[in-house]
Backbone as JSON Lines, residues from 0, in Angstrom:
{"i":0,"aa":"X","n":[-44.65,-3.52,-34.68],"ca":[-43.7,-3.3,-33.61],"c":[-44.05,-2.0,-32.88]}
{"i":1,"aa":"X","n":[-43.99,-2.23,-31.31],"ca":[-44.34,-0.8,-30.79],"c":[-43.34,-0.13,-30.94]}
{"i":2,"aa":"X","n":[-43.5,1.32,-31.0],"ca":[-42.41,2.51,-31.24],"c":[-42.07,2.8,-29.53]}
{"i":3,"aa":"X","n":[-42.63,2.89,-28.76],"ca":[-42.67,3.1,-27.26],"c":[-41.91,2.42,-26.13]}
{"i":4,"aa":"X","n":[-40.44,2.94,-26.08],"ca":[-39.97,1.79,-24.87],"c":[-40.69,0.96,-23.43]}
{"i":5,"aa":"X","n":[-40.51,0.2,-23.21],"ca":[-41.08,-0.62,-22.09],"c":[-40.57,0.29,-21.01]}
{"i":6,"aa":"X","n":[-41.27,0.76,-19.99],"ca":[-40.45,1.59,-19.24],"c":[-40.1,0.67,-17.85]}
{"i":7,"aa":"X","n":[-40.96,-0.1,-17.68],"ca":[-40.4,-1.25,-16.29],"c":[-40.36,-0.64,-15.29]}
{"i":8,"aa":"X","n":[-39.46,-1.22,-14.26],"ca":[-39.13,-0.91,-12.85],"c":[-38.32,0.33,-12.59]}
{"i":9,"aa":"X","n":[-38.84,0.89,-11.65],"ca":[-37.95,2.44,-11.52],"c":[-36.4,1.95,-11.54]}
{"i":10,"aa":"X","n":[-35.28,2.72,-12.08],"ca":[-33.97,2.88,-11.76],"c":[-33.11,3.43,-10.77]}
{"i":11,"aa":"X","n":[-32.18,2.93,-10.03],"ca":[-31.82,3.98,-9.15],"c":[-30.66,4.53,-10.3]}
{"i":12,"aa":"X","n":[-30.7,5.78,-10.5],"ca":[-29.65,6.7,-11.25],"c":[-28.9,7.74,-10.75]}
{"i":13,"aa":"X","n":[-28.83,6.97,-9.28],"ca":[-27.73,8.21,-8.46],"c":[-26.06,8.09,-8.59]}
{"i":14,"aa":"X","n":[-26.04,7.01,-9.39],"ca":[-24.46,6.69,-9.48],"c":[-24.03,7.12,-11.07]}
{"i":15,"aa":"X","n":[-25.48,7.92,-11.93],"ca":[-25.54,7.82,-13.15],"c":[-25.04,6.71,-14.32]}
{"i":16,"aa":"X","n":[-25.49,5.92,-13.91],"ca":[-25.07,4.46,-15.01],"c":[-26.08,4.26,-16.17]}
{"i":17,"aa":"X","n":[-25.66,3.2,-17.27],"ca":[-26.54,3.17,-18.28],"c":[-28.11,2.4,-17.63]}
{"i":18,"aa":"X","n":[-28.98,2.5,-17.38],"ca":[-30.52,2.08,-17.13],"c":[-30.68,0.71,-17.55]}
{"i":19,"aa":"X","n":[-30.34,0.67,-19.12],"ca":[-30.77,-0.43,-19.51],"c":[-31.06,-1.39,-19.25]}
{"i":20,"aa":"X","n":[-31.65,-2.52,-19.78],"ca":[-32.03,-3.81,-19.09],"c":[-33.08,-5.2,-19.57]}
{"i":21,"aa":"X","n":[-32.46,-5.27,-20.58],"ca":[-33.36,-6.34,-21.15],"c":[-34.09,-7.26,-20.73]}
{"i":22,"aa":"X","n":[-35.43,-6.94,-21.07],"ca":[-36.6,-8.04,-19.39],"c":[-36.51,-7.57,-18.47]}
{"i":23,"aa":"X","n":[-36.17,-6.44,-18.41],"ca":[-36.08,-5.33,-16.95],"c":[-35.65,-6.43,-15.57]}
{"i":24,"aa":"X","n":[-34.68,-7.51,-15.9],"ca":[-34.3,-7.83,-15.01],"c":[-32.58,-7.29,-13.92]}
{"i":25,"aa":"X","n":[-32.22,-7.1,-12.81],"ca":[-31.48,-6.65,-12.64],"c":[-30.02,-7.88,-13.55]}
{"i":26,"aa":"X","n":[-30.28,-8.64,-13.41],"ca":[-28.83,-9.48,-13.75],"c":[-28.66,-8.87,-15.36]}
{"i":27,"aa":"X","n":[-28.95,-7.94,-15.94],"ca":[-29.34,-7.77,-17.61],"c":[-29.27,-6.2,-17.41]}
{"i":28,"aa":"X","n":[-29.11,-5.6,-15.96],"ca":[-29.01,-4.6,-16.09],"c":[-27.24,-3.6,-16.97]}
{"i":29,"aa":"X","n":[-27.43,-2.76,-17.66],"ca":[-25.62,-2.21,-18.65],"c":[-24.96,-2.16,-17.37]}
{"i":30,"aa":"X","n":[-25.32,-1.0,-16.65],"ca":[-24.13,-0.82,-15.89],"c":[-22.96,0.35,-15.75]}
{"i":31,"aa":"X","n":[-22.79,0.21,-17.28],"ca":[-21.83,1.66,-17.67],"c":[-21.8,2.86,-17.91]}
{"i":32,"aa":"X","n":[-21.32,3.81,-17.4],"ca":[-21.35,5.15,-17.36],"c":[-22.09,5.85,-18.3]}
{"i":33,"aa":"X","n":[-22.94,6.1,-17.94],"ca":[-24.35,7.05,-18.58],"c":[-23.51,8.34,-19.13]}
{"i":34,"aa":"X","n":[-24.11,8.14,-20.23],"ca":[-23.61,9.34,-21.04],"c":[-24.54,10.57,-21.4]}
{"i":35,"aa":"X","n":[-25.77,9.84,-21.54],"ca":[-27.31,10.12,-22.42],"c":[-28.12,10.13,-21.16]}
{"i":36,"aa":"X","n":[-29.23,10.88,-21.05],"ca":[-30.76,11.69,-20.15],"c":[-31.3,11.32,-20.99]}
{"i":37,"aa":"X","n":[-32.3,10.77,-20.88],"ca":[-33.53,10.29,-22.01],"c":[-34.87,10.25,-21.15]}
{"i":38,"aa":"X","n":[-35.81,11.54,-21.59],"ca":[-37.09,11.96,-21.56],"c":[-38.01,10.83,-22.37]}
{"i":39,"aa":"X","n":[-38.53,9.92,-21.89],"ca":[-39.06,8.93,-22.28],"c":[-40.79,8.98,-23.04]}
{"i":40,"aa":"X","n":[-41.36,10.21,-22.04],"ca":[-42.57,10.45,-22.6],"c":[-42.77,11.98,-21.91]}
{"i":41,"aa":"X","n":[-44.11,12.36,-22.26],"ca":[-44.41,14.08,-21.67],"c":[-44.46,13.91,-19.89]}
{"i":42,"aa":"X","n":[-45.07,12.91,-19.64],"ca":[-44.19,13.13,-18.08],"c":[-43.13,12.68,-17.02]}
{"i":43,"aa":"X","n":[-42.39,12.55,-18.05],"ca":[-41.22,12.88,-18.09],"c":[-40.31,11.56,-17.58]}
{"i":44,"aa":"X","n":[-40.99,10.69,-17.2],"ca":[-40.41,8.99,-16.91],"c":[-39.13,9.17,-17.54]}
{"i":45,"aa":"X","n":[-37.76,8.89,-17.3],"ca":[-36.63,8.94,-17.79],"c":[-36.15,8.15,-17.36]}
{"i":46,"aa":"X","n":[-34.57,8.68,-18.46],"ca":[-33.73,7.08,-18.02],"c":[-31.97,7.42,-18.55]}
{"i":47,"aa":"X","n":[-31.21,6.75,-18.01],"ca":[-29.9,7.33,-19.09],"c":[-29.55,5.91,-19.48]}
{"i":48,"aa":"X","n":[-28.3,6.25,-20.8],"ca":[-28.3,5.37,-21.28],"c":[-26.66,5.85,-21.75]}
{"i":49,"aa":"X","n":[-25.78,4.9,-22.2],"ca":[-24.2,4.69,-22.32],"c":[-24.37,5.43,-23.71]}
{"i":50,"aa":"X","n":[-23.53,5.36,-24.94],"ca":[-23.68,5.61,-26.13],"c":[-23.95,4.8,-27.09]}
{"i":51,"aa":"X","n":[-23.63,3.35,-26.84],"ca":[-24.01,2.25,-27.66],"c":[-25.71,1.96,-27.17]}
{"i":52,"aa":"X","n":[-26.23,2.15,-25.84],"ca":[-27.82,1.98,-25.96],"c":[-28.71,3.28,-26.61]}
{"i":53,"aa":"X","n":[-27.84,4.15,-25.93],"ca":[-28.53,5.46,-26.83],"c":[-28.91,5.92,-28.24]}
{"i":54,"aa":"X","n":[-27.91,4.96,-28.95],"ca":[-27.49,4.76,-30.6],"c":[-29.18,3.6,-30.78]}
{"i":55,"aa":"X","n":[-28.84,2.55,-29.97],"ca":[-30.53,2.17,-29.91],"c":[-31.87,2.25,-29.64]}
{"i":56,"aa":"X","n":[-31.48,3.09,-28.51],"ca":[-32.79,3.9,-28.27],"c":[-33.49,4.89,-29.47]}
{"i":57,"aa":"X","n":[-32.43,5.49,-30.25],"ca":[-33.3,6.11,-31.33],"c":[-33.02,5.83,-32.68]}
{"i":58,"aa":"X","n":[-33.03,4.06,-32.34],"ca":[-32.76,3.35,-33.64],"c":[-34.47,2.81,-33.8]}
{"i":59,"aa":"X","n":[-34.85,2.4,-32.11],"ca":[-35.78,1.53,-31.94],"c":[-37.44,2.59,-31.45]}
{"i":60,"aa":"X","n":[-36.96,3.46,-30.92],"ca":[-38.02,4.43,-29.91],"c":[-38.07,5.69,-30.45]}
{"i":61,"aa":"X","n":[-39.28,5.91,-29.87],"ca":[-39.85,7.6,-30.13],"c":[-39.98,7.96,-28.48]}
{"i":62,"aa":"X","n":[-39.14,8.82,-28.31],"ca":[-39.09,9.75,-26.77],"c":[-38.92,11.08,-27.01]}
{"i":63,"aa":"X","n":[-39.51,11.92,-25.97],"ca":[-39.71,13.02,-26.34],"c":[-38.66,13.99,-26.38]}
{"i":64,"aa":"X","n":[-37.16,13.65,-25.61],"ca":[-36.0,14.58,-25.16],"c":[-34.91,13.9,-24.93]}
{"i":65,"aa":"X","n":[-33.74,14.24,-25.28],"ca":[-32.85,13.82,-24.62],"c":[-31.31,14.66,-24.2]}
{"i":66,"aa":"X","n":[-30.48,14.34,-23.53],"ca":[-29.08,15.46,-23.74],"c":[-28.5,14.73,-23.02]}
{"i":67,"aa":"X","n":[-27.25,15.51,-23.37],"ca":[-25.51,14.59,-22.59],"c":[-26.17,14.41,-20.89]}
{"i":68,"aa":"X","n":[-25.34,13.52,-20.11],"ca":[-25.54,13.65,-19.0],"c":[-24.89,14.68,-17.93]}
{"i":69,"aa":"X","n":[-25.25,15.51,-17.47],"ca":[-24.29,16.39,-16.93],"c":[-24.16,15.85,-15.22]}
{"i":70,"aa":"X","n":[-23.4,16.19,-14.05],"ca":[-23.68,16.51,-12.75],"c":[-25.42,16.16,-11.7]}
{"i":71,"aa":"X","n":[-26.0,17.42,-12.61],"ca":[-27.5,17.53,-12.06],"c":[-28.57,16.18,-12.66]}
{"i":72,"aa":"X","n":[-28.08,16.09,-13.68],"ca":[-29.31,14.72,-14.07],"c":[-29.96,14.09,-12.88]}
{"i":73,"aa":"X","n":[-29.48,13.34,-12.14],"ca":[-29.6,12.42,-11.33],"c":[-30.19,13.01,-10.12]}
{"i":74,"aa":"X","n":[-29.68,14.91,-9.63],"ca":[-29.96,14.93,-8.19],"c":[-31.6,15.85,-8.2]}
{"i":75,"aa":"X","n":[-32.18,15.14,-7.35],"ca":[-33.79,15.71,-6.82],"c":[-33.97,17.56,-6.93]}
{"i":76,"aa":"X","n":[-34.76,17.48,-7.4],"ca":[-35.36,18.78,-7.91],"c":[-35.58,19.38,-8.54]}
{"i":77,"aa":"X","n":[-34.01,18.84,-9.65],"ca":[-34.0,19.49,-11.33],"c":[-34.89,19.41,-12.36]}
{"i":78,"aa":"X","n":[-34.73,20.66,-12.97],"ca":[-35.98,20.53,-14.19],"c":[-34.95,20.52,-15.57]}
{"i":79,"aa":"X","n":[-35.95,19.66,-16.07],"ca":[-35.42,19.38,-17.58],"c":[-35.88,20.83,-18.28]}
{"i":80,"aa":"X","n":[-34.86,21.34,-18.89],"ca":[-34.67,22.28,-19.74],"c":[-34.64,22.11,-21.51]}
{"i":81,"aa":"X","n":[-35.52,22.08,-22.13],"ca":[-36.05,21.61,-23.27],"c":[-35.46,22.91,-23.77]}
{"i":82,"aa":"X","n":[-35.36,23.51,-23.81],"ca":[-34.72,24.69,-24.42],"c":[-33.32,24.87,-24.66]}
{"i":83,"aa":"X","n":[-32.26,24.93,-23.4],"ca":[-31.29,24.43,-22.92],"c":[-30.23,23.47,-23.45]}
{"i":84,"aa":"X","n":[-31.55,22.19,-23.82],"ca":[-30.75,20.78,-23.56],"c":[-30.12,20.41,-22.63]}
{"i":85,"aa":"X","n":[-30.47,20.34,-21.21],"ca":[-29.89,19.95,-19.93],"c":[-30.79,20.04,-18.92]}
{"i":86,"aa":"X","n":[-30.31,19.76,-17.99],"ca":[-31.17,20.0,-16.56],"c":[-30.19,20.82,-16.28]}
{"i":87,"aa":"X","n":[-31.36,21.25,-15.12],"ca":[-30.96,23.22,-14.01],"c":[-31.99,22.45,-12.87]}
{"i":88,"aa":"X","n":[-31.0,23.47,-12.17],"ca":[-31.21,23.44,-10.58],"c":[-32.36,24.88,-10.8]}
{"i":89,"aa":"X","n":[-33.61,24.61,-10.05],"ca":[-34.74,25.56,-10.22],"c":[-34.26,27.09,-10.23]}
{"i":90,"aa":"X","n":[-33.21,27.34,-9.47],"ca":[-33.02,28.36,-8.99],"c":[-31.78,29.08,-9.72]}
{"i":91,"aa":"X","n":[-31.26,28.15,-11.47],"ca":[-30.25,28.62,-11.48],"c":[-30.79,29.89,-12.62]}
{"i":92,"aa":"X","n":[-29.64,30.85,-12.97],"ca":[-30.31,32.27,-14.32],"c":[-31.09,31.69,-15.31]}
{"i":93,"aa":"X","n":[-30.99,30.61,-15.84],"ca":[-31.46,30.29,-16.79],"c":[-33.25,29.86,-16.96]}
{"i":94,"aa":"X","n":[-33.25,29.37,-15.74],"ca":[-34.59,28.42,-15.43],"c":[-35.82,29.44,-15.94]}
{"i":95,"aa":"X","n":[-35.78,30.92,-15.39],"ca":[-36.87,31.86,-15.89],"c":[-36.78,31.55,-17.26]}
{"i":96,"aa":"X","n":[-36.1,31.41,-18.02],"ca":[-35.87,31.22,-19.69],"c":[-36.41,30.63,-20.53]}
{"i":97,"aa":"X","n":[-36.47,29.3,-19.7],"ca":[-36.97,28.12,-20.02],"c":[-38.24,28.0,-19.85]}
{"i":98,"aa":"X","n":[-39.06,28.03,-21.18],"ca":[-40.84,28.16,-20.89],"c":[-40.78,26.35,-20.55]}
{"i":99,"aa":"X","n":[-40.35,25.76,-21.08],"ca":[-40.75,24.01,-21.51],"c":[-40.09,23.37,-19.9]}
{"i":100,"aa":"X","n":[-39.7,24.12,-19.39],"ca":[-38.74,23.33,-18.49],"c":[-40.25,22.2,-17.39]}
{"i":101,"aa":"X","n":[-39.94,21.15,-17.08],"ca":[-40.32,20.28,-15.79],"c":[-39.61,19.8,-14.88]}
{"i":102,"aa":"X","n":[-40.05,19.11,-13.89],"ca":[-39.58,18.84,-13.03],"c":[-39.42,17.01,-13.08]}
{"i":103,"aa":"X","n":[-37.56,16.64,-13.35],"ca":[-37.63,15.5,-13.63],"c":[-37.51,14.46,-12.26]}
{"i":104,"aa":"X","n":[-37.88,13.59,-12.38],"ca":[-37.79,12.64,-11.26],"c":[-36.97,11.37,-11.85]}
{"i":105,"aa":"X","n":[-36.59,11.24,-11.53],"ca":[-35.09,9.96,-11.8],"c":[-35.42,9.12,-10.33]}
C-alpha cells in the first residue's frame, strides 16, 4: 500500500472546506468546514481537511505538516510556519523567526 496521498486536481480552498474527494471526482467532493492545513509533501502541495478526514489522513498517509485552520490558510502569499504551527502573512513579527517557513499555495 502506498503511504503517499493521491494529490489529484488542484482545490479551490477559498471558502476553506474539507478538500477531500474520493476519485478526485467533484460529486465525492466533503464539503465541510475545514478544520485541518495539511502540508502534503516538501513543496508544499496542500490541502484541508474536516476532523473525521484528518483522523484519516494520518491513519492512512505520511505528510510532512499540518495545523488547525486559521483565517490566513487559504489567502495568497502566506507562508507556512513550521515552527509556529500556522501560517503568517510574510510581513507579520513572527515570520523573521521562522527559519522553516515557505510560501504556501492553496
Amino acid at each position: 500500500m502506498d503511504p503517499y496521498a493521491p494529490l489529484g486536481r488542484e482545490m479551490d480552498t477559498s471558502g476553506q472546506t474539507c478538500t477531500h474527494s474520493p476519485g478526485d471526482e467533484p460529486s465525492n467532493d466533503c464539503g465541510k468546514k475545514a478544520a485541518w492545513h495539511i502540508a502534503w509533501n516538501a513543496a508544499l502541495e496542500n490541502g484541508l481537511a474536516c476532523d473525521p478526514h484528518m483522523a484519516e489522513a494520518r491513519a492512512r498517509f505520511v505528510f510532512v505538516d499540518s495545523h488547525r485552520v486559521g483565517p490566513e490558510c487559504a489567502m495568497p502569499g502566506t507562508l507556512w510556519d513550521f515552527n509556529n504551527m500556522r501560517c503568517i502573512y510574510p510581513d507579520e513579527p513572527t515570520a523573521p523567526a521562522a527559519a522553516a517557513e515557505r510560501t504556501v499555495t492553496a
